[in-house]
Short mmCIF file of the C-alpha atoms (twelve columns), coordinates in Angstrom:
data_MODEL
# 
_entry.id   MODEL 
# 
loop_
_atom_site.group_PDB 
_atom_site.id 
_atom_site.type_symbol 
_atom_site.label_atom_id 
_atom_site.label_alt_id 
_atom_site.label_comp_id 
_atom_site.label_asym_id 
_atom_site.label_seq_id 
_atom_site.Cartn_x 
_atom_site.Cartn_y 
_atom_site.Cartn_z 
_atom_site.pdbx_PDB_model_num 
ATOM 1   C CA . UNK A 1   2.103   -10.926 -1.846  1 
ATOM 2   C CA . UNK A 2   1.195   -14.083 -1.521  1 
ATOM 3   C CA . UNK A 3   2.832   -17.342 -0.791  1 
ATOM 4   C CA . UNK A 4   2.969   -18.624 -4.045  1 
ATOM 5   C CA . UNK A 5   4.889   -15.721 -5.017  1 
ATOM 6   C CA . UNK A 6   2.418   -13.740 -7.040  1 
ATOM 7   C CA . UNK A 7   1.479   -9.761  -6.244  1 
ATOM 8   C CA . UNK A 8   -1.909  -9.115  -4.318  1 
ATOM 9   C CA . UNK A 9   -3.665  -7.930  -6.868  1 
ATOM 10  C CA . UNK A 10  -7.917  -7.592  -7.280  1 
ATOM 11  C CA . UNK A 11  -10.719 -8.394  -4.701  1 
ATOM 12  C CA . UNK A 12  -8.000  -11.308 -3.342  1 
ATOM 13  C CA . UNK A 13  -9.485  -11.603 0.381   1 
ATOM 14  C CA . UNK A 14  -6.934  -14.642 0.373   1 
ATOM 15  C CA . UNK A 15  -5.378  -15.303 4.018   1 
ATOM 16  C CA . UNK A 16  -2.495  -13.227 4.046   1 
ATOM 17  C CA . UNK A 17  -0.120  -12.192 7.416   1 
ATOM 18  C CA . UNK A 18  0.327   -8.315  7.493   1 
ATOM 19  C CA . UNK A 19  3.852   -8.806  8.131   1 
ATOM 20  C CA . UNK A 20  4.801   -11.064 5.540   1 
ATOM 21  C CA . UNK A 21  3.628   -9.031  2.736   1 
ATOM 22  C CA . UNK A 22  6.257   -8.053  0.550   1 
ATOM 23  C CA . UNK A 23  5.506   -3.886  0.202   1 
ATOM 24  C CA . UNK A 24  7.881   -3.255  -2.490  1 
ATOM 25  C CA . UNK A 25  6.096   -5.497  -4.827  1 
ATOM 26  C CA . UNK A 26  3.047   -3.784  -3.646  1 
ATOM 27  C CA . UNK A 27  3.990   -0.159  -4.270  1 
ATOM 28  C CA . UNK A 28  4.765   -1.252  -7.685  1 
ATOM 29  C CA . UNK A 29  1.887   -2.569  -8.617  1 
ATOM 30  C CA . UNK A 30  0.344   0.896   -7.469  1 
ATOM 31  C CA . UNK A 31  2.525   2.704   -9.046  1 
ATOM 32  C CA . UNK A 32  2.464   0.451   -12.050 1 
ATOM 33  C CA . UNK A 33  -1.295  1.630   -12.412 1 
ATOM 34  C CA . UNK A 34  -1.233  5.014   -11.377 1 
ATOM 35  C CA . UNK A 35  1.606   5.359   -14.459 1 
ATOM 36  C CA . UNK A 36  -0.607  4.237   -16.846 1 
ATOM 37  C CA . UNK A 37  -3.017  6.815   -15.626 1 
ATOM 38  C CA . UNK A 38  -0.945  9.735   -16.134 1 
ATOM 39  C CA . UNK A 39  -0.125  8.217   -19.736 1 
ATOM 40  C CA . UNK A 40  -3.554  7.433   -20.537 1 
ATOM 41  C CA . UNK A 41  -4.649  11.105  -19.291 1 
ATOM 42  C CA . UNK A 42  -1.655  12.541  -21.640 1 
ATOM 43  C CA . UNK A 43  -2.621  10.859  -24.607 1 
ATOM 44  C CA . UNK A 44  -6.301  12.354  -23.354 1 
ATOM 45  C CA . UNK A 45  -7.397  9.000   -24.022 1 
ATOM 46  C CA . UNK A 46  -10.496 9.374   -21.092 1 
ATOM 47  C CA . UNK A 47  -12.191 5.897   -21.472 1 
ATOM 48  C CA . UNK A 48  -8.831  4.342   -20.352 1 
ATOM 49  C CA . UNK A 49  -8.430  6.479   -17.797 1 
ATOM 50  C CA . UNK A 50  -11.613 5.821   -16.024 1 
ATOM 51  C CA . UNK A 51  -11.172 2.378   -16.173 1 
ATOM 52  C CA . UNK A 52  -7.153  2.543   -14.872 1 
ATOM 53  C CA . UNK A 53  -9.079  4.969   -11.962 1 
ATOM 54  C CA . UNK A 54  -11.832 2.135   -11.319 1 
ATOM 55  C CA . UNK A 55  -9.262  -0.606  -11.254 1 
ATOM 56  C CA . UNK A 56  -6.577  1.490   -8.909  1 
ATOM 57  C CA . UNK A 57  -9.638  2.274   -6.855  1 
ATOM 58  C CA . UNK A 58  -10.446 -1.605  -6.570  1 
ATOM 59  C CA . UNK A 59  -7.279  -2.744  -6.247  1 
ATOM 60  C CA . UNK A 60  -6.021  -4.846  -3.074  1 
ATOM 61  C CA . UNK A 61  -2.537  -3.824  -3.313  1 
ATOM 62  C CA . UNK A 62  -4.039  0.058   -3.228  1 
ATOM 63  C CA . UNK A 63  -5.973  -1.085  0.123   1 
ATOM 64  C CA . UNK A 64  -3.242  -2.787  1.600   1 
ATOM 65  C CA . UNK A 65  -0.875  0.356   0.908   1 
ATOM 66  C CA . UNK A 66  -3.567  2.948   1.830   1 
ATOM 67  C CA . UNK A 67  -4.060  1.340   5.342   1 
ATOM 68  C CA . UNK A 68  0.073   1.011   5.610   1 
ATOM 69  C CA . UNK A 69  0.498   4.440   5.294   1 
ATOM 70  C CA . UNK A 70  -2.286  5.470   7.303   1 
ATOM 71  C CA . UNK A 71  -1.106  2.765   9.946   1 
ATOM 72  C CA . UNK A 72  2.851   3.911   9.772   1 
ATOM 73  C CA . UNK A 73  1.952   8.250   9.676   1 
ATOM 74  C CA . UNK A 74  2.724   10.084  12.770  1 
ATOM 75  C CA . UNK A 75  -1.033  10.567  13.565  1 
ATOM 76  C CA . UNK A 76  -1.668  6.753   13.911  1 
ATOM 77  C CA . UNK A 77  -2.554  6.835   17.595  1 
ATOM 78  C CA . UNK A 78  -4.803  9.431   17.130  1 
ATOM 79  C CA . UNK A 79  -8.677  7.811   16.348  1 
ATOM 80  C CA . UNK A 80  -10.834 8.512   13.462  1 
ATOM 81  C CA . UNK A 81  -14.577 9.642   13.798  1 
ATOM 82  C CA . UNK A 82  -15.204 6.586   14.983  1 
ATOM 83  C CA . UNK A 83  -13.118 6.465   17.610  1 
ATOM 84  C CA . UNK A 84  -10.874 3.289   16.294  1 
ATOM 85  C CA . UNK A 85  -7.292  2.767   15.762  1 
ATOM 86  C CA . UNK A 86  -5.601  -0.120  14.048  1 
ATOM 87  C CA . UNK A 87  -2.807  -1.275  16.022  1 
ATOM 88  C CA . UNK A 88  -2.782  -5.375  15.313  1 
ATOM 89  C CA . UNK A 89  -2.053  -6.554  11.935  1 
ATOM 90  C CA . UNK A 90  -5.216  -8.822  11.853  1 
ATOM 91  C CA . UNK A 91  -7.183  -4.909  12.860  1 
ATOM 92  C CA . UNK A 92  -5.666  -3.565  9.700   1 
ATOM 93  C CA . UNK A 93  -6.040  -6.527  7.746   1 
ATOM 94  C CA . UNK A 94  -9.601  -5.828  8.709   1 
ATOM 95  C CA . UNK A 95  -9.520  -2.651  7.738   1 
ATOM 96  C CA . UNK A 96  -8.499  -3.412  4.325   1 
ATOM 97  C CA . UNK A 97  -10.986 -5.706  3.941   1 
ATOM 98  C CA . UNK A 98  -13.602 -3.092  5.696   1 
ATOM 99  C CA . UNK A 99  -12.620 -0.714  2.603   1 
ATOM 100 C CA . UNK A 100 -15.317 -1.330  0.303   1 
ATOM 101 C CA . UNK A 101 -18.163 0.896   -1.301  1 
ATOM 102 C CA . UNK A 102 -21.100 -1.272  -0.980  1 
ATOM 103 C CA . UNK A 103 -22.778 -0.732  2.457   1 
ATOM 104 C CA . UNK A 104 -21.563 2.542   3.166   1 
ATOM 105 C CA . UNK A 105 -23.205 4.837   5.214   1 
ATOM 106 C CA . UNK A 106 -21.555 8.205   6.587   1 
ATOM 107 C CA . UNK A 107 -22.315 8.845   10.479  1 
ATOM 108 C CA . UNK A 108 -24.376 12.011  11.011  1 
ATOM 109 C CA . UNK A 109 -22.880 15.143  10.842  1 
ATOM 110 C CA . UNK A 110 -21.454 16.603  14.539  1 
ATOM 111 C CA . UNK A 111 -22.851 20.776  14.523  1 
ATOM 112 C CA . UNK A 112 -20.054 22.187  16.959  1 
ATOM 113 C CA . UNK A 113 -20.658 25.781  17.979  1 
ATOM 114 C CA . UNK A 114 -17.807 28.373  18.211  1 
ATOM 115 C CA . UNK A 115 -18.335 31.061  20.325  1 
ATOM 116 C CA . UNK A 116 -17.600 34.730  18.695  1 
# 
């Protein structure tokens, strides 16, 4: 949310404060979309739902609640692959931001032996 009011909604990399963002209006908006998914995919209407999927996918609200609930789980103080944890708001603001598709590129693959 921002301070005008108005739901988070987009590729809005506005200045926000982690805690001032108002998560109800947030987990709305998600499930707002994800609704019209489900309707869309009942009424097998399959254009609509790839672009509901594209716009949930590319939503801010989606990052910011994806990164809350990855942030709030009971595993949060264990670290990723890469070894990081987001404990600061302005680290998972980061990490919303950080949630994009350009630029991606997977670290190699870890070949762990078990013994038989």
């Amino acid at each position: 949310m921002t301070a005008a009011g108005k739901p988070v909604t987009g590729a809005s990399f506005e200045a926000i404060h982690w805690d001032v963002i108002n998560w109800r209006t947030i987990e709305q908006h998600v499930r707002r979309l994800q609704m019209r998914i489900a309707k869309a995919t009942r009424e097998r209407r399959w254009g609509k739902v790839k672009a509901l999927q594209w716009l949930l996918t590319h939503a801010y609200s989606a990052k910011l609640l994806a990164v809350q609930r990855v942030t709030r789980n009971t595993g949060r103080n264990t670290p990723g692959v890469d070894g990081q944890i987001w404990k600061t708001p302005t680290q998972k603001l980061k990490g919303v931001q950080s949630l994009q598709r350009r630029g991606y590129r997977p670290q190699p693959l870890r070949r762990i032996y078990i013994p038989k």
